[in-house]
C-alpha positions as CSV (number, residue, x, y, z in Angstrom):
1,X,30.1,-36.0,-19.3
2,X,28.0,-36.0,-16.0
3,X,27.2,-39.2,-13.7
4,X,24.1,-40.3,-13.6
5,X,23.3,-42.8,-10.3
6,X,20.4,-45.1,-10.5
7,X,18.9,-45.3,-7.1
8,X,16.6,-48.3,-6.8
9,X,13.5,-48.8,-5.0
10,X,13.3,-50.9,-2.3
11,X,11.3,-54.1,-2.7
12,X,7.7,-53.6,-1.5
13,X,8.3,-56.7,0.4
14,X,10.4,-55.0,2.1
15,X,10.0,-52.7,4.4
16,X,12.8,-49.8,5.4
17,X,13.8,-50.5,8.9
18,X,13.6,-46.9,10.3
19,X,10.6,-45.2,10.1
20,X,10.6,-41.8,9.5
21,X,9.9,-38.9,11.6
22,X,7.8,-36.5,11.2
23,X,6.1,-33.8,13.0
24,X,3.3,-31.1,11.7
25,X,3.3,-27.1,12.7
26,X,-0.1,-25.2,12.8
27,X,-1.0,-21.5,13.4
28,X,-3.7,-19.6,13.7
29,X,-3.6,-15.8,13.4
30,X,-6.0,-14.7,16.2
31,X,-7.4,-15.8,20.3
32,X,-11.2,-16.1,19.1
33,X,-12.8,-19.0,19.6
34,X,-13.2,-19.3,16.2
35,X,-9.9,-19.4,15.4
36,X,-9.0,-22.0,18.2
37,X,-11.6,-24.3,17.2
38,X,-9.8,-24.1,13.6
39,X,-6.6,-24.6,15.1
40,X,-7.7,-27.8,17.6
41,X,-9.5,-29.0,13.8
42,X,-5.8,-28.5,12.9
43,X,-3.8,-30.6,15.4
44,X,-6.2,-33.5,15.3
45,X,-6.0,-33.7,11.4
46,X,-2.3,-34.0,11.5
47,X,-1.7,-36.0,14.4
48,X,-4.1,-38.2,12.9
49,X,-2.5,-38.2,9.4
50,X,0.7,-38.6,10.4
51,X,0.2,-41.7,13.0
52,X,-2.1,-43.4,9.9
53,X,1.3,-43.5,8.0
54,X,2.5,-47.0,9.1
55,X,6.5,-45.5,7.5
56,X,5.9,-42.4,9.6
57,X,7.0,-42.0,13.6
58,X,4.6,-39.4,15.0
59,X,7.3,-36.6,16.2
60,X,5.3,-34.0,17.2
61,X,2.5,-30.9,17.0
62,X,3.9,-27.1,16.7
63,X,1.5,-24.5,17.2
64,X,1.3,-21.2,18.1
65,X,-2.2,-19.7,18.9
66,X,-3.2,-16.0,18.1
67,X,0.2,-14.9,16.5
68,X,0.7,-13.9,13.1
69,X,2.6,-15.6,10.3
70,X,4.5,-12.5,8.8
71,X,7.2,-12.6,10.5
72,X,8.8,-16.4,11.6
73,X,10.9,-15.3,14.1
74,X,7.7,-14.0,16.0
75,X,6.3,-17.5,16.1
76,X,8.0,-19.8,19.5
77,X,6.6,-23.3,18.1
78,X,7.9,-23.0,14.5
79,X,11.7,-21.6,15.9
80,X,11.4,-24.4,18.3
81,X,10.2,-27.0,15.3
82,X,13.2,-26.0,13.1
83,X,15.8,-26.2,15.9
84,X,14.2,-29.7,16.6
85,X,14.8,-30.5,12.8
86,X,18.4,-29.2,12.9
87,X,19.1,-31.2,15.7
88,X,17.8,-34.4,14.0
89,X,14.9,-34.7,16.4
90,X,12.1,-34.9,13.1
């Protein structure tokens, strides 16, 4: 017979002590300014998001500009992101 454990929510009275962090990647594929305007639209939007979280510790913003997303080990920001996430930075 399996195990089952109940885990309860915390109280909304009570808050958790440590918030958590999070941090937000963005890409966009090409240099145009097109594609940069997109990808500032991007940053803002998350940065924002995240820091309007009262639970969430803003961690950071990943980007890489004008690379493409086929291949990740192509892409510096998200390599650096996930090292950052192994390391328990985010």
């Amino acid at each position: 017979m399996k195990k089952i454990t109940k885990i309860d929510e915390l109280p909304k009275s009570q808050p958790s002590k440590n918030k958590l962090r999070v941090a937000a990647y963005a890409r966009v594929s090409t240099d145009s300014d097109e594609q940069l305007v997109s990808l500032k639209a991007q940053r803002e939007h998350y940065e924002n998001y995240i820091k309007s979280i009262p639970e969430w510790e803003f961690a950071g913003l990943y980007y890489d500009e004008g690379i493409s997303g086929t291949k990740k080990e192509k892409r510096p920001e998200l390599l650096r992101m996930i090292r950052d996430c192994e390391s328990n930075r985010i």
